[in-house]
N, C-alpha and C positions, 0 to 999 in steps of 0.2 A: 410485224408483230401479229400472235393470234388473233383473230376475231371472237370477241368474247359471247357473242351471240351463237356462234357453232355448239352443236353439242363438243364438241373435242375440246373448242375453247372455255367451254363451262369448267369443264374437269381438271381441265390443266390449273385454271382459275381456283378452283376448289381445293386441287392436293397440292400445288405446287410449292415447298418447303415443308409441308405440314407431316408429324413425326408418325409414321403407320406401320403398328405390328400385324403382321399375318400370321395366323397361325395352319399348319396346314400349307405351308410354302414350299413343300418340295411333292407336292402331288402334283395329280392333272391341273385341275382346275387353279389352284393356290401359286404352280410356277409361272400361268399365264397371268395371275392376279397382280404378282409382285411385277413382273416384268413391264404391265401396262402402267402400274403404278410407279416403275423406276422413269417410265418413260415419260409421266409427266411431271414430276419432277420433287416426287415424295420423298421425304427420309425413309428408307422403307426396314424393318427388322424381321428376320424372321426365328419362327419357331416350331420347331417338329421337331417329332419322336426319331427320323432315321431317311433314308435315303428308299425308300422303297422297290425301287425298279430298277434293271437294269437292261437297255439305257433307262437314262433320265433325262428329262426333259431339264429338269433342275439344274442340273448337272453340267448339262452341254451349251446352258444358257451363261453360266460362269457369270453371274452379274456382279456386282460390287458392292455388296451390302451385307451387310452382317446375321448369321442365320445361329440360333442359339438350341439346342439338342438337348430334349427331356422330354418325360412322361407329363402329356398335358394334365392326368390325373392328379401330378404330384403338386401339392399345394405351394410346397417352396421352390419349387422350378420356377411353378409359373411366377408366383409372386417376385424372382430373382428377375424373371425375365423382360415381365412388365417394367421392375424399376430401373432397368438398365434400358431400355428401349427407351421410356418416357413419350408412351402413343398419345397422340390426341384422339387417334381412333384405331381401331381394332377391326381385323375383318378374318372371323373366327371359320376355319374352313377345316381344320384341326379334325379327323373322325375315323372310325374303323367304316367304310361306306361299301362294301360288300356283300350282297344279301347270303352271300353262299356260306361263305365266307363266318357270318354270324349263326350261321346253323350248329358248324363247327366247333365255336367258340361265344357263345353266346353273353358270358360273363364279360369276357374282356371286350367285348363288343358294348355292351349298356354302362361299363365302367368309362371307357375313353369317349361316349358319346354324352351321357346324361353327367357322369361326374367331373369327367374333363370341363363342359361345358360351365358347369356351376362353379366350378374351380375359378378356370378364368373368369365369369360374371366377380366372383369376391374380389380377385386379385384387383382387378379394377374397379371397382367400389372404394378401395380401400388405397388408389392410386392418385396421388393430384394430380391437376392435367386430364387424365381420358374423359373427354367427352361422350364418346359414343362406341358402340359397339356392332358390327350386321356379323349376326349368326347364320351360316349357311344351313338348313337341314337338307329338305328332298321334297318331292312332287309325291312320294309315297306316304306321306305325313299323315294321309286323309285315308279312313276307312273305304275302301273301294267297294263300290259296287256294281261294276263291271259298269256303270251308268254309258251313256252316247253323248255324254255330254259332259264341258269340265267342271272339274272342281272349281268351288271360290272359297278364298279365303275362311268364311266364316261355318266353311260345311265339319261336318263332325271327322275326327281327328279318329287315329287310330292303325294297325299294323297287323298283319297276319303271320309275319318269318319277324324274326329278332332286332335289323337289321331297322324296317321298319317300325315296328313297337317301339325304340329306341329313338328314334327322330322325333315319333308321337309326344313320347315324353317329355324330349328337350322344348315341344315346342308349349308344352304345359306347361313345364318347369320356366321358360321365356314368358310366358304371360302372368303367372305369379309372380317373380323376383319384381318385372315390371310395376304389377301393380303393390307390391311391399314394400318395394323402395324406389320412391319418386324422387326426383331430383333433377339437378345436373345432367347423368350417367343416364342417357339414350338408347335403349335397344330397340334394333327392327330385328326380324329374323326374315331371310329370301328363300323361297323354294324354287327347288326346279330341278327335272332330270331329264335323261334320256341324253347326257349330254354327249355330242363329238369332237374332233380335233385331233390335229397333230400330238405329238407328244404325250399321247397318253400309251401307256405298258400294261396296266392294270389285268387282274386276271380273270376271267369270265366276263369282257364285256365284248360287244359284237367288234365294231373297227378294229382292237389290237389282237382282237382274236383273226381275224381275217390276214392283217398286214404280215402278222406272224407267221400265219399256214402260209400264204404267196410269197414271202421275200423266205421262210425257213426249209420248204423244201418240204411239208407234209400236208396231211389233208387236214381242212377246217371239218371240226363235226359240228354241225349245229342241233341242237333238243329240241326248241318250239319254231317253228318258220313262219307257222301263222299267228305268233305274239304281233300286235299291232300297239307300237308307239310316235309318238308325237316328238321326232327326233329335232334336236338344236344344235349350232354349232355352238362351242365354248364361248366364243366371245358376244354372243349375243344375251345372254345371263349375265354374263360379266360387265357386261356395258350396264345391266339394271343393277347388279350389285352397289357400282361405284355411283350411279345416279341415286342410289337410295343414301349412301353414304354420305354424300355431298350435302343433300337435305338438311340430315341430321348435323351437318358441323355449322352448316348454314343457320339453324334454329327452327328451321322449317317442321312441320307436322311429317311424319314419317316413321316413328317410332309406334312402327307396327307392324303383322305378318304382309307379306309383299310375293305373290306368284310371277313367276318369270317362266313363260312357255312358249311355242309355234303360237300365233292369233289368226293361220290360214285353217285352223285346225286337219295342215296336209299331217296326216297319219302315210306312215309307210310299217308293210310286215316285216317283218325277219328274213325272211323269205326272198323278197322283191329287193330288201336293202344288196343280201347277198347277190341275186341277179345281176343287178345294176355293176356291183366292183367287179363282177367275173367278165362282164365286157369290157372292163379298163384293166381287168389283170388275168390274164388267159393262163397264167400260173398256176393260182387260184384251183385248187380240187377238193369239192365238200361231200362229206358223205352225211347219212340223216341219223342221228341215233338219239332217238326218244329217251324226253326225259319219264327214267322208273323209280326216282328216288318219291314220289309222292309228294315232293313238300309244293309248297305254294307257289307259285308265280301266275303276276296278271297278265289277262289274256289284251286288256283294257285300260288304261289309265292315264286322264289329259286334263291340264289344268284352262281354267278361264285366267286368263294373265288382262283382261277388261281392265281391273281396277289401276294395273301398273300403266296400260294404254292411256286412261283418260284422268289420270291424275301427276302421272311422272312425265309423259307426254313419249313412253320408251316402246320405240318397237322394234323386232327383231330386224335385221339386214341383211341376212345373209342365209334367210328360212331357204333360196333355191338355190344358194350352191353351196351348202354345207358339206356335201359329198363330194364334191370334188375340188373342194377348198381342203379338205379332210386328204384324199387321196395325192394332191399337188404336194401337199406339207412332206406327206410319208416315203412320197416318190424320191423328192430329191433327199430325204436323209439316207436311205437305202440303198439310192442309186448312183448320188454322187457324191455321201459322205457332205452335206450341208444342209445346214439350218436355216429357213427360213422364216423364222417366226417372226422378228424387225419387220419383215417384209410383209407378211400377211396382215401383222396390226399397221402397219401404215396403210395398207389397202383398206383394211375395214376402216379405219379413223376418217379416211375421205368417203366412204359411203354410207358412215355414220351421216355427214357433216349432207353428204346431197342428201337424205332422204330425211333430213328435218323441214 
């Protein structure tokens, strides 16, 4: 039997029968969520707009659980979706999260971000049963100012591309619903970015841009090489996500903003990331082509994840080999036509459990 003193055994302790909608479960982050979540032994549902990628991470994982397809905007979606689920908790990952992306389409970007958001907040308000809610935004939440040092929680909010502005919001719009309607119904919101991992397709981010030029045969172009981030692998947010959640079913204090980052503050460039894959994949050919579009991107941006350190007791495990935990995952779907994700969350779940 598990030891319930392990972090792994907390969690299993925490979700294990307990009824969990995801929304946002056929993305990056959302298909590892459900997956970690099947795995200890949640009722799990999910919810999203469409199948995004192809491949998919979602897709290939084929888990056994029931995934329900709608506009998280639409109020009777969600409302239909919550009553059929019947969550105790909700882990709202649901969002247009492309900065590029949002320049292009800016409407539907703050629509399925700030109203999607409040949507679901009512749907569950207005649900028996849901306890609590973790809304995912982003590490971009925070007005930057190119600062040398992280964000905390309590620094001023704010966005420069749409993308951003629109997390800002939600997490206003989270801190008002919170304080208007007290109760029961729990929200924390978790930030975090810069995140890596297998299974991720997405478009303009560095690793599926990379796996794609080296396993498709063309050259990666990269814009900025000297953008410097505070890069994570997926499952190390992931691990605070569900430790913030746990809190909140538990009755514990936690229904509040919560940063999930690197704590070596190791920053790596663009630049050096791309370096580093080009010695594990000699494929790999990038040319430079400068970003001329003018619009925004930071050169800078790291959060202080302190408070999740010294009060959730969560640190990251796997800050020194994200990258080639990252490259291991991608190898063998490319190479040998197999998934190892089972495999890599069993390996994090034992290095979770030594490095408590």
């Amino acid at each position: 039997m598990e030891d319930v003193v392990t972090p792994s055994g907390r969690l299993r302790s925490a979700y294990s029968g307990k009824r969990v909608l995801v929304t946002g479960n056929t993305g990056f982050k959302g298909a590892w969520l459900a997956l970690w979540l099947d795995r200890l032994g949640a009722k799990v549902t999910g919810f999203s707009d469409a199948i995004a990628t192809d491949p998919s991470h979602f897709e290939r994982l084929a888990l056994d659980y029931p995934t329900v397809f709608g506009d998280i905007a639409d109020a009777g979606a969600v409302r239909n979706a919550v009553a059929e689920a019947r969550p105790e908790i909700v882990f709202h990952l649901a969002a247009q999260s492309l900065v590029r992306r949002s320049y292009s389409d800016p409407v539907a970007t703050y629509r399925t971000n700030v109203i999607g958001t409040l949507t679901l907040f009512e749907a569950c308000r207005a649900a028996p049963g849901v306890r609590a809610i973790v809304s995912a935004t982003t590490d971009k939440v925070y007005r930057n100012r190119e600062w040398d040092w992280g964000y905390r929680e309590p620094d001023e909010l704010g966005g420069a591309d749409p993308y951003s502005s629109s997390k800002s919001c939600v997490e206003l719009m989270t801190q008002s619903w919170r304080q208007s309607f007290p109760g029961d119904l729990r929200v924390a919101s978790v930030r975090a970015g810069n995140v890596i991992g297998g299974g991720d397709w997405a478009e303009d981010r560095l690793i599926p841009d990379i796996v794609r030029a080296a396993y498709g045969g063309r050259a990666l172009r990269i814009r900025n090489p000297l953008s410097t981030r505070p890069w994570q692998h997926v499952l190390d947010p992931l691990a605070g996500y569900l430790t913030v959640g746990a809190r909140l079913l538990a009755g514990e204090p936690a229904d509040e903003a919560w940063n999930f980052g690197p704590l070596s503050r190791r920053r790596i460039k663009v630049g050096d990331i791309v370096g580093q894959l080009r010695q594990r994949l000699p494929e790999l050919q990038v040319e430079h082509e400068p970003e001329t579009s003018g619009r925004h991107e930071s050169g800078l941006l790291e959060l202080d994840s302190s408070k999740a350190a010294n009060r959730l007791g969560w640190r990251p495990v796997w800050e020194q080999e994200m990258l080639e935990r990252s490259l291991e995952w991608y190898r063998a779907f490319y190479r040998e036509d197999r998934l190892i994700s089972d495999e890599q969350l069993d390996d994090y779940m034992l290095a979770l459990d030594r490095a408590d």
